[in-house]
C-alpha distance (Angstrom), angle and dihedral (degrees) to the residues before:
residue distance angle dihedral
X1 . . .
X2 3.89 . .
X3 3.90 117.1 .
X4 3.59 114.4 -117.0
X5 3.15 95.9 -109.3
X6 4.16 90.1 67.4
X7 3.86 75.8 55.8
X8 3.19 105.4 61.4
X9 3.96 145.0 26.4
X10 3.75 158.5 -128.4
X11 3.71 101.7 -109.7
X12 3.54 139.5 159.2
X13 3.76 102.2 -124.3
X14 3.83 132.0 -179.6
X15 4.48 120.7 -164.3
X16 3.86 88.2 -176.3
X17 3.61 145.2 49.9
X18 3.90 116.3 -115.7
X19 3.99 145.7 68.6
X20 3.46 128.3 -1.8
X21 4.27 81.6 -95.8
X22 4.14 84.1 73.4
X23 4.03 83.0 70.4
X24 3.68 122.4 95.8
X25 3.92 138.1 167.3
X26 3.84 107.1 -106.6
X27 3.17 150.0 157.8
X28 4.27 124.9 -103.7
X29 3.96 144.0 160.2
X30 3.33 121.0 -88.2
X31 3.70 120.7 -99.0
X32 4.11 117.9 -108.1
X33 3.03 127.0 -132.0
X34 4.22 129.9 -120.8
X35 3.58 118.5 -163.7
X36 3.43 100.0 -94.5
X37 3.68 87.4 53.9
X38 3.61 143.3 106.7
X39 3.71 128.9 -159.2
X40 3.92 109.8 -145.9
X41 4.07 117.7 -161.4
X42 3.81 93.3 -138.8
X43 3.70 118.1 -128.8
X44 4.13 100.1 161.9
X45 3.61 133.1 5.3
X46 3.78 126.0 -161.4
X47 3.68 123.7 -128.8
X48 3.77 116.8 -142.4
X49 3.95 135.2 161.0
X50 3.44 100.5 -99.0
X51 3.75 89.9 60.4
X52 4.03 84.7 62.8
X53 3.62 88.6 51.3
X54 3.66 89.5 50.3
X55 3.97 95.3 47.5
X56 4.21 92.4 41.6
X57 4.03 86.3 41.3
X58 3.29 89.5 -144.7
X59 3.41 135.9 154.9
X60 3.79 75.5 67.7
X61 4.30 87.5 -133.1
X62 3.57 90.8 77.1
X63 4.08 98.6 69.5
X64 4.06 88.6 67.5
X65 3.79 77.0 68.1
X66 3.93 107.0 28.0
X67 3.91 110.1 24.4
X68 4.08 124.2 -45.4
X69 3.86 95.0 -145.5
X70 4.20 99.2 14.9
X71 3.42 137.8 -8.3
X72 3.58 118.0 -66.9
X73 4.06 85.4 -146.2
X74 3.66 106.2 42.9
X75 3.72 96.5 -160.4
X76 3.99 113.2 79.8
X77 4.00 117.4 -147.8
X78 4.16 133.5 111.4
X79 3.72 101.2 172.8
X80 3.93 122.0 75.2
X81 3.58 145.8 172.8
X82 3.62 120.3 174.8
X83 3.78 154.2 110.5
X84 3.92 126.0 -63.6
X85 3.55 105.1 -119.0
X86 3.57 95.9 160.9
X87 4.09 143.7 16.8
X88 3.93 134.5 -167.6
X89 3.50 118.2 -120.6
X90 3.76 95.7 -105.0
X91 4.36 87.5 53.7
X92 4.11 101.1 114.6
X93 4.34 95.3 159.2
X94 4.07 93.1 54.4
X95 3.21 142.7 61.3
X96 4.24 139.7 -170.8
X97 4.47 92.6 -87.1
X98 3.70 97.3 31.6
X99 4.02 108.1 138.2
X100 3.76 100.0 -145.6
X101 3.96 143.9 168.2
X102 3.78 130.5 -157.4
X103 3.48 145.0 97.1
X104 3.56 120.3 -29.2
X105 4.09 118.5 166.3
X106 4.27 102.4 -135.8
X107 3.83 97.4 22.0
X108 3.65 94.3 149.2
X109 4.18 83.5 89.2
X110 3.63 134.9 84.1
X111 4.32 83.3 -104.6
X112 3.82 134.1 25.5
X113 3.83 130.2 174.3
X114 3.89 115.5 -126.9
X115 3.77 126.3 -169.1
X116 3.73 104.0 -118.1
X117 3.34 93.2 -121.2
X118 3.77 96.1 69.7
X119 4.04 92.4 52.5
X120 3.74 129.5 96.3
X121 4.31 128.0 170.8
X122 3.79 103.4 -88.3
X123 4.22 103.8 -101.4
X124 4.11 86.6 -102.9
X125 3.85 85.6 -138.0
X126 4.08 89.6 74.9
X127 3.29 134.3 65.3
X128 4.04 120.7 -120.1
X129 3.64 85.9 -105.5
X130 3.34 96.4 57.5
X131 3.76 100.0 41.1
X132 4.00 82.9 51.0
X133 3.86 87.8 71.0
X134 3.74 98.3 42.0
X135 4.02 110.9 70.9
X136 4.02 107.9 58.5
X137 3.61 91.1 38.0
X138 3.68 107.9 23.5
X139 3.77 88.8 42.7
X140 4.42 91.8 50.0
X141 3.67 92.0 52.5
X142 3.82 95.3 48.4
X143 3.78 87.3 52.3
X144 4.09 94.7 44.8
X145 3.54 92.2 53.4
X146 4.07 102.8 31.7
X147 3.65 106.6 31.9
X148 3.96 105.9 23.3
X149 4.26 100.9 23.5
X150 4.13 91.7 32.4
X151 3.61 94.7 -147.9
X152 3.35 123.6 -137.7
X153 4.36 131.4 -173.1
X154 3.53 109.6 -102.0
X155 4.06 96.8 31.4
X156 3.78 119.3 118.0
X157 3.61 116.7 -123.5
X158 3.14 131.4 -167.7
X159 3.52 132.9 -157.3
X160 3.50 122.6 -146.7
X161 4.13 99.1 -172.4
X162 3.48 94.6 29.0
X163 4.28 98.6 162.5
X164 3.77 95.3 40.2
X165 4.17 122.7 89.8
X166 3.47 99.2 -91.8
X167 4.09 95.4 41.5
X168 3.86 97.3 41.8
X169 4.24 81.7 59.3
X170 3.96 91.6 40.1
X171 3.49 97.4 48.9
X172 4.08 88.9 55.6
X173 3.61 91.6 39.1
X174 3.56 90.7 58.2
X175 3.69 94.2 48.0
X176 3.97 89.1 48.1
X177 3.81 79.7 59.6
X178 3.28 95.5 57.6
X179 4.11 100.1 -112.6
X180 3.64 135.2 138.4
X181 4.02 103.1 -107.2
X182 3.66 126.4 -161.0
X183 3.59 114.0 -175.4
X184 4.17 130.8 -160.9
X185 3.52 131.7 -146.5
X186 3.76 152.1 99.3
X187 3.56 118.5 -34.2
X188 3.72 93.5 -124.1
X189 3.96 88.4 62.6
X190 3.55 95.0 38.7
X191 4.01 93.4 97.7
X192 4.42 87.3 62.4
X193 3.85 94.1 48.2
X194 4.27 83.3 51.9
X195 4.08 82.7 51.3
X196 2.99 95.5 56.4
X197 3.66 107.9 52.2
X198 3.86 104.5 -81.4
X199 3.89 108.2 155.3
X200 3.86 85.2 -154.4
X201 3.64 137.0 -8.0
X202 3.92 133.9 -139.9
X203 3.74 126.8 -148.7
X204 3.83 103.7 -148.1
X205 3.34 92.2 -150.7
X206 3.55 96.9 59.2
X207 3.83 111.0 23.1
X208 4.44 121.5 44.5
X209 4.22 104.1 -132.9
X210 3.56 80.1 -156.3
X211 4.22 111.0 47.1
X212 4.27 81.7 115.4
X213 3.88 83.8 -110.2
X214 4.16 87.6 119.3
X215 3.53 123.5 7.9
X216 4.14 123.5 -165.9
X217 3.48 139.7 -137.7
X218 3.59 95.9 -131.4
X219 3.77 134.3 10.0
X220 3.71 128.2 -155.3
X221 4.90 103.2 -153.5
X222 3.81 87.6 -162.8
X223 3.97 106.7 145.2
X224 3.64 109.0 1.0
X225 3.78 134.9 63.0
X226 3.73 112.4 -132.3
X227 3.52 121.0 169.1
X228 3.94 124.9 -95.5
X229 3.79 83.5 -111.4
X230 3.49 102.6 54.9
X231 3.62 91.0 35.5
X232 4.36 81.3 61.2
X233 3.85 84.6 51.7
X234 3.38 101.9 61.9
X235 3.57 92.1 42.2
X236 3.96 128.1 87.6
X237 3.66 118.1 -124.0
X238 3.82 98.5 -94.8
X239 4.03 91.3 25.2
X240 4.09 123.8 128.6
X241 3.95 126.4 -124.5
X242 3.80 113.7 -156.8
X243 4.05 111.7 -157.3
X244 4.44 95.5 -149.8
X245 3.71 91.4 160.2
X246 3.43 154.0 -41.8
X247 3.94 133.0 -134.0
X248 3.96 115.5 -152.6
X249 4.01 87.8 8.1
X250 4.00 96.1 143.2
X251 3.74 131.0 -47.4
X252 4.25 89.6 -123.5
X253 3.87 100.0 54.6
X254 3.38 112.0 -15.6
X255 3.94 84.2 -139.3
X256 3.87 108.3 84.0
X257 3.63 98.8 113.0
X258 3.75 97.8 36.3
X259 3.81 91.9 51.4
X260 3.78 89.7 40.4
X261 4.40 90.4 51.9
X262 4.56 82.0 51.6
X263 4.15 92.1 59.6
X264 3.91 79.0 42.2
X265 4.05 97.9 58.9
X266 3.94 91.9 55.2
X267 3.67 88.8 76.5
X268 3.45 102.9 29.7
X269 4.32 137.0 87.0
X270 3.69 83.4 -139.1
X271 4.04 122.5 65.3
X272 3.77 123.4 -134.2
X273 4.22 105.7 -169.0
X274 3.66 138.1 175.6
X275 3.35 125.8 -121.8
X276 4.56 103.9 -136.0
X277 3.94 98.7 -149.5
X278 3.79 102.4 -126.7
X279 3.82 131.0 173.5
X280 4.17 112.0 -138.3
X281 3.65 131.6 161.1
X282 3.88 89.2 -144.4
X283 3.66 88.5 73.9
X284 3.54 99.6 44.6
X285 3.99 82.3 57.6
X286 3.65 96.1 48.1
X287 3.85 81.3 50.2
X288 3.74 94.3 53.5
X289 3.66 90.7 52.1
X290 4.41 96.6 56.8
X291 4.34 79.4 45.0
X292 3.56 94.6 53.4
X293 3.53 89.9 36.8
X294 4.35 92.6 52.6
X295 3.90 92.1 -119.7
X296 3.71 88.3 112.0
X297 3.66 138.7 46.6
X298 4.06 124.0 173.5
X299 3.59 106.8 -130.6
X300 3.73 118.8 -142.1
X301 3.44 121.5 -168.9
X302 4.07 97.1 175.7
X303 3.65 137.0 16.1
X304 4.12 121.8 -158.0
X305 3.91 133.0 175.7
X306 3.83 115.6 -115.9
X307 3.49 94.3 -105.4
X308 4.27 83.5 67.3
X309 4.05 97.0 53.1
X310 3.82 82.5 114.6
X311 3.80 91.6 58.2
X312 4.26 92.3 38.0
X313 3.84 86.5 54.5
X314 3.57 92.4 44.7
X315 3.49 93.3 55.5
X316 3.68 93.6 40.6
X317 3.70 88.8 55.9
X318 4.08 93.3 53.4
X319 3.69 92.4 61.7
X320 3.72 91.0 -120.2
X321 4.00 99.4 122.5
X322 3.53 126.9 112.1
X323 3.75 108.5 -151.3
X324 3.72 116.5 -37.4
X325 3.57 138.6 -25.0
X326 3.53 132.8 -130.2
X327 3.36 137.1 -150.6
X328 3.94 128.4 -149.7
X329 4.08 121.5 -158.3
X330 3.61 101.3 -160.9
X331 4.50 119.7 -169.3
């Protein structure tokens, strides 16, 4: 008979909605696995800002999905790298070995269950702590810019976000594409966005993307909320605005301005669009192909054990992070 401790798990678990200070280091069962399933020995998880929406629960629309009163999953975590230890009997792609990364709901644990169909082989030049920070983020800006914005060399982009974990991907995306990129944030950050590829960088403090001095084919809205109209301003006549996020954006859904820019676009020249989160190995792959290939680099600014999530989310949180943030499950 197995020992409880083959059981069970070292987890970072969660029994109410709130602050990072609702997190604690516990102990949980380990997840089973259905036949479309695989079981992934975690070895990093990636820390991204929908995983702080998902521990504060707020905006408040997402409990109809993820828990009105709690989290239906007590343990918090998207991002995964790891080792398959396990697959359902339905699992054709994977095998008991495979290094992987992906999507994993609770993969700040020593195990997590992920639907095959949000796996792909780890690119073998990273390390499973940087693959951990590549699929939310890596995987949202290659769909802003491909699928939604339709990129094209020669465009300007701009990147509204630029230092955060989806902009620090989207600016190098964009140069991998071949466009002009001008990247916005913080002065203090300014000196990664350049790193990364950023033909020029503005300090929003300082400098208004949208005065109508220079107006862009395509603009990625990922951490800031500017109005619809300014939004139009620093747009060209035909340009695209892609809505990736929004921090402070309304308690309810989080989505009234995006939503409100969609109605806009029917009557406009220019397009306003929404970017549907969605979780696909396909993109991972496409993403392991611009790794492999040296057109894209995760960039970590800090690296915690599980047992500090509740620091890494803190820090998160403050707006202090560089990039992404990784974190390590050590046995």
């Amino acid at each position: 008979m197995s020992s409880p401790s083959h059981r069970t798990m070292r987890a970072i678990v969660q029994h109410r909605y709130g602050t990072a200070e609702v997190l604690e280091v516990g102990r949980v069962p380990r997840p089973a696995v259905g036949e479309h399933d695989v079981l992934v020995e975690v070895r990093a998880a990636g820390l991204d800002r929908g995983t702080e929406h998902l521990i504060n629960g707020r905006p408040y629309a997402m409990r109809l999905a993820f828990g009105m009163t709690r989290p239906r999953n007590p343990v918090p975590g998207r991002d995964v790298a790891g080792t398959v230890v396990e697959v359902g009997a339905a699992v054709t792609r994977f095998a008991v070995g495979d290094e992987v990364y992906g999507v994993a709901p609770g993969s700040f644990a020593e195990y997590a269950v992920a639907r095959e169909s949000r796996l792909a082989l780890k690119p073998a030049s990273l390390s499973f702590t940087q693959a951990a920070v590549v699929p939310v983020s890596g995987a949202t800006a290659l769909r802003a810019l491909v699928d939604v914005g339709r990129v094209r060399a020669g465009q300007s982009v701009l990147v509204i976000g630029a230092s955060g974990g989806v902009g620090s991907y989207a600016v190098q995306l964009a140069k991998a594409f071949e466009a002009e990129v001008i990247g916005v944030c913080s002065a203090a950050k300014a000196d990664l966005v350049t790193s990364l590829g950023a033909d020029r960088v503005i300090d929003y403090a300082r400098e208004d993307f949208a005065d109508g001095s220079r107006r862009y084919d395509l603009v990625l809205d990922i951490a800031g909320n500017p109005s619809l109209r300014r939004l139009r301003r620093a747009l060209r006549p035909r340009g695209t605005a892609v809505f990736v996020g929004g921090e402070d954006a309304g308690a309810l859904i989080g989505m009234g301005r995006q939503l409100r820019g969609v109605l806009l676009s029917v009557f406009l020249r220019q397009r306003l669009a929404l970017l549907v989160a969605e979780e696909r190995a396909a993109d991972y792959d496409r993403l392991t192909g611009l790794i492999e290939a040296g057109r894209l680099v995760p960039s970590i600014d800090r690296v915690y054990p599980l047992e500090d999530a509740p620091l890494a989310v803190r820090e998160l949180a403050a707006g202090s992070v560089r990039g992404k943030i990784a974190i390590i499950v050590d046995r």
